[in-house]
N, C-alpha and C positions, 0 to 999 in steps of 0.2 A: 504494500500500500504506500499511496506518495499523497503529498498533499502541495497544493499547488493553487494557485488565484484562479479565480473561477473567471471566464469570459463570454462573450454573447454568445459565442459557439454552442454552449454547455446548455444553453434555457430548455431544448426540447426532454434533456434527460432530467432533471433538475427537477422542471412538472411532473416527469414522471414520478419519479422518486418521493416528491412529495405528496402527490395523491394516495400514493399504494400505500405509502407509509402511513397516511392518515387512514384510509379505510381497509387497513391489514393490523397494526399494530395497536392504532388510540380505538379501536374500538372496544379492548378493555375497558377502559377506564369513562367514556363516552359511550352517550344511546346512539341510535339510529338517524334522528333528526339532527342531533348535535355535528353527528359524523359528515348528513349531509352538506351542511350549512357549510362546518370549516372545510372541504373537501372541492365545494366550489368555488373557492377562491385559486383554487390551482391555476384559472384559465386567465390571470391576471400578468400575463406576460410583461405588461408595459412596467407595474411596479418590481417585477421579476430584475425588469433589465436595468431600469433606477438603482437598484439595489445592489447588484454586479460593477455597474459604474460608481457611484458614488460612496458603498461601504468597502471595508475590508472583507473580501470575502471569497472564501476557501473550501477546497472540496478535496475529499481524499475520493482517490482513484485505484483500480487494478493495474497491473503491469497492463493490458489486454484494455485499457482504457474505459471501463464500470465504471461509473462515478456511484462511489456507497456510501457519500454523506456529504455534506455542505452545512456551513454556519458562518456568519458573517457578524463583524463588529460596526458600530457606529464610533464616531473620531471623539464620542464623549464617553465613551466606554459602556456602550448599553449591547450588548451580544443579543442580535435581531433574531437570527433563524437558527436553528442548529437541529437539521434532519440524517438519521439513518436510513440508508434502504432495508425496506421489509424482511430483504433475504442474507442481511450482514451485519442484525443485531446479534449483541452482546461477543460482537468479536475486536474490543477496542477501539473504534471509529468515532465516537465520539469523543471520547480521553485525547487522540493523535487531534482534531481537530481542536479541541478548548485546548491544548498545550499550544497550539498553533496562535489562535484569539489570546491568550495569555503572554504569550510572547511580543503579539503583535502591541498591547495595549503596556507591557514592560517597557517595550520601545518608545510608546507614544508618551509615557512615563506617568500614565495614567497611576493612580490610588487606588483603584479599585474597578469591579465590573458589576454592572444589574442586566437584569434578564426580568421575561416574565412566561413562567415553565407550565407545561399542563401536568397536567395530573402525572403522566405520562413518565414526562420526562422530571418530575419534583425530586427522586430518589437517587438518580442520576448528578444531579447539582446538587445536595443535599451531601452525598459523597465526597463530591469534589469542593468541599469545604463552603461552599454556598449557604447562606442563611434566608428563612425565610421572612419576610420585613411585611406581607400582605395577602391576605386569602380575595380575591378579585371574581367578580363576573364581567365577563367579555362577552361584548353581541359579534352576532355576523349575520344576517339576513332577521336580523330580532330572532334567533336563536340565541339563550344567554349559553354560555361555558366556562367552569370554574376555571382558573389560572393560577398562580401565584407569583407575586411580584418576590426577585430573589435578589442576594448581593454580596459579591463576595470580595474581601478585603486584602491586597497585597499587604503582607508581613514587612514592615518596617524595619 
Protein backbone atom coordinates (compact mmCIF):
# COMPACT_ATOMS: atom_id res chain seq x y z
CA UNK A 1 0.00 0.00 0.00
CA UNK A 2 1.29 3.63 -0.90
CA UNK A 3 -0.37 6.68 -0.13
CA UNK A 4 -0.14 9.56 -2.37
CA UNK A 5 -2.21 13.07 -3.13
CA UNK A 6 -5.30 12.25 -4.56
CA UNK A 7 -6.11 14.13 -8.08
CA UNK A 8 -9.02 14.77 -10.49
CA UNK A 9 -8.20 11.54 -12.04
CA UNK A 10 -9.14 9.50 -8.80
CA UNK A 11 -13.15 11.03 -8.42
CA UNK A 12 -14.72 8.19 -10.48
CA UNK A 13 -13.11 5.51 -7.99
CA UNK A 14 -13.35 7.65 -4.80
CA UNK A 15 -17.45 7.77 -5.50
CA UNK A 16 -17.17 4.50 -5.70
CA UNK A 17 -15.57 3.67 -2.69
CA UNK A 18 -17.51 5.98 -0.89
CA UNK A 19 -20.92 4.74 -1.74
CA UNK A 20 -20.11 0.90 -1.12
CA UNK A 21 -18.58 1.93 1.93
CA UNK A 22 -21.58 3.69 3.10
CA UNK A 23 -24.19 1.14 2.04
CA UNK A 24 -21.63 -2.07 2.98
CA UNK A 25 -20.07 -1.01 6.06
CA UNK A 26 -22.27 2.03 8.14
CA UNK A 27 -25.17 0.06 7.74
CA UNK A 28 -24.25 -1.30 11.05
CA UNK A 29 -24.46 1.40 12.98
CA UNK A 30 -27.29 3.38 10.56
CA UNK A 31 -31.09 2.21 9.24
CA UNK A 32 -32.06 2.06 5.91
CA UNK A 33 -33.35 5.77 5.32
CA UNK A 34 -30.22 7.16 7.10
CA UNK A 35 -28.17 4.82 4.60
CA UNK A 36 -30.03 6.33 1.92
CA UNK A 37 -29.99 9.93 2.42
CA UNK A 38 -25.99 9.86 3.33
CA UNK A 39 -25.36 7.57 0.25
CA UNK A 40 -26.75 10.06 -2.02
CA UNK A 41 -24.48 12.40 -1.71
CA UNK A 42 -21.96 10.30 -3.53
CA UNK A 43 -23.10 11.96 -6.83
CA UNK A 44 -21.62 15.37 -5.77
CA UNK A 45 -18.69 15.38 -7.85
CA UNK A 46 -18.23 19.16 -8.11
CA UNK A 47 -17.70 19.36 -4.08
CA UNK A 48 -15.60 15.98 -4.64
CA UNK A 49 -13.31 17.92 -6.94
CA UNK A 50 -13.29 21.32 -4.59
CA UNK A 51 -12.01 19.14 -2.17
CA UNK A 52 -9.06 17.37 -4.12
CA UNK A 53 -8.05 20.97 -5.16
CA UNK A 54 -8.38 22.85 -2.22
CA UNK A 55 -7.62 20.25 0.81
CA UNK A 56 -4.89 18.13 1.69
CA UNK A 57 -5.99 15.07 0.48
CA UNK A 58 -4.67 11.59 0.33
CA UNK A 59 -5.41 8.03 -0.73
CA UNK A 60 -3.79 4.82 -0.12
CA UNK A 61 -3.44 2.64 -3.11
CA UNK A 62 -2.56 -1.03 -4.21
CA UNK A 63 0.63 -1.62 -6.19
CA UNK A 64 -2.18 -2.76 -9.07
CA UNK A 65 -3.53 0.82 -8.48
CA UNK A 66 -7.12 0.03 -5.99
CA UNK A 67 -7.51 3.06 -4.23
CA UNK A 68 -8.66 1.42 -0.54
CA UNK A 69 -9.06 4.62 1.21
CA UNK A 70 -8.95 8.59 1.16
CA UNK A 71 -9.03 11.23 3.84
CA UNK A 72 -8.23 14.77 3.42
CA UNK A 73 -7.21 17.74 5.97
CA UNK A 74 -8.44 21.28 5.85
CA UNK A 75 -5.38 24.15 6.36
CA UNK A 76 -7.00 24.80 9.91
CA UNK A 77 -6.70 21.27 10.86
CA UNK A 78 -10.22 19.86 10.66
CA UNK A 79 -9.77 16.10 8.88
CA UNK A 80 -12.81 16.29 6.28
CA UNK A 81 -13.34 12.69 4.99
CA UNK A 82 -11.60 9.62 5.88
CA UNK A 83 -13.11 6.41 3.83
CA UNK A 84 -12.18 2.66 3.66
CA UNK A 85 -13.02 0.43 0.82
CA UNK A 86 -15.69 -2.20 1.82
CA UNK A 87 -13.30 -4.86 0.94
CA UNK A 88 -9.81 -3.55 2.89
CA UNK A 89 -11.24 -2.95 6.34
CA UNK A 90 -9.59 -3.56 9.31
CA UNK A 91 -6.33 -4.04 7.24
CA UNK A 92 -4.47 -0.78 8.50
CA UNK A 93 -5.70 1.82 5.86
CA UNK A 94 -7.00 4.03 7.82
CA UNK A 95 -3.94 4.32 10.62
CA UNK A 96 -1.39 4.80 7.19
CA UNK A 97 -3.73 7.48 6.14
CA UNK A 98 -4.23 9.63 9.72
CA UNK A 99 -0.34 9.09 10.16
CA UNK A 100 -0.27 10.68 6.73
CA UNK A 101 -3.18 13.89 7.88
CA UNK A 102 -0.86 13.99 11.02
CA UNK A 103 2.08 14.58 9.57
CA UNK A 104 0.75 16.68 7.17
CA UNK A 105 -0.96 19.01 9.85
CA UNK A 106 2.85 18.60 12.01
CA UNK A 107 4.03 20.34 9.11
CA UNK A 108 1.49 22.93 8.83
CA UNK A 109 2.45 23.16 12.74
CA UNK A 110 -0.88 22.92 13.55
CA UNK A 111 -1.91 22.19 17.79
CA UNK A 112 -4.15 19.88 17.15
CA UNK A 113 -6.96 18.01 14.66
CA UNK A 114 -11.08 17.90 14.83
CA UNK A 115 -13.16 15.74 12.92
CA UNK A 116 -16.68 14.83 13.04
CA UNK A 117 -16.87 10.73 13.07
CA UNK A 118 -20.04 8.53 12.70
CA UNK A 119 -20.92 6.18 14.63
CA UNK A 120 -18.90 4.04 12.48
CA UNK A 121 -15.88 5.33 12.57
CA UNK A 122 -16.07 6.94 16.61
CA UNK A 123 -13.97 3.79 17.83
CA UNK A 124 -11.43 4.01 15.29
CA UNK A 125 -10.51 7.93 16.44
CA UNK A 126 -11.20 7.04 19.97
CA UNK A 127 -8.15 4.71 19.55
CA UNK A 128 -6.07 6.85 17.87
CA UNK A 129 -6.08 9.16 20.96
CA UNK A 130 -9.16 11.28 19.78
CA UNK A 131 -11.55 12.72 22.23
CA UNK A 132 -14.97 13.07 22.02
CA UNK A 133 -15.82 17.05 22.74
CA UNK A 134 -19.92 16.58 21.09
CA UNK A 135 -22.64 13.83 20.48
CA UNK A 136 -24.37 15.98 17.14
CA UNK A 137 -27.24 15.31 14.75
CA UNK A 138 -26.48 15.95 11.20
CA UNK A 139 -29.28 16.37 8.27
CA UNK A 140 -28.99 15.21 4.68
CA UNK A 141 -32.02 15.23 2.77
CA UNK A 142 -33.96 16.19 6.53
CA UNK A 143 -32.69 12.74 7.21
CA UNK A 144 -31.08 13.54 10.94
CA UNK A 145 -27.63 11.19 11.68
CA UNK A 146 -25.83 10.87 14.82
CA UNK A 147 -22.00 12.10 14.55
CA UNK A 148 -19.65 13.01 16.89
CA UNK A 149 -17.62 16.02 16.99
CA UNK A 150 -13.93 14.80 17.81
CA UNK A 151 -10.39 16.34 18.65
CA UNK A 152 -7.29 15.33 19.16
CA UNK A 153 -4.23 17.19 20.73
CA UNK A 154 -0.59 17.12 19.53
CA UNK A 155 1.63 16.31 22.71
CA UNK A 156 3.67 19.29 23.43
Amino acid sequence: MQIRKADLNDISQLKELYYNTITTINVFDYNAEQIAAWASTADRTDSLANRIESQYFYICETTEGIITGFSSLEEDGYLDLMYVHKDYQRQGIATLLLNAIISKATELNLTGLTTEASITAKSFFIKNGFEVTEEQKVFINYIGLTNYKMRFNFKS
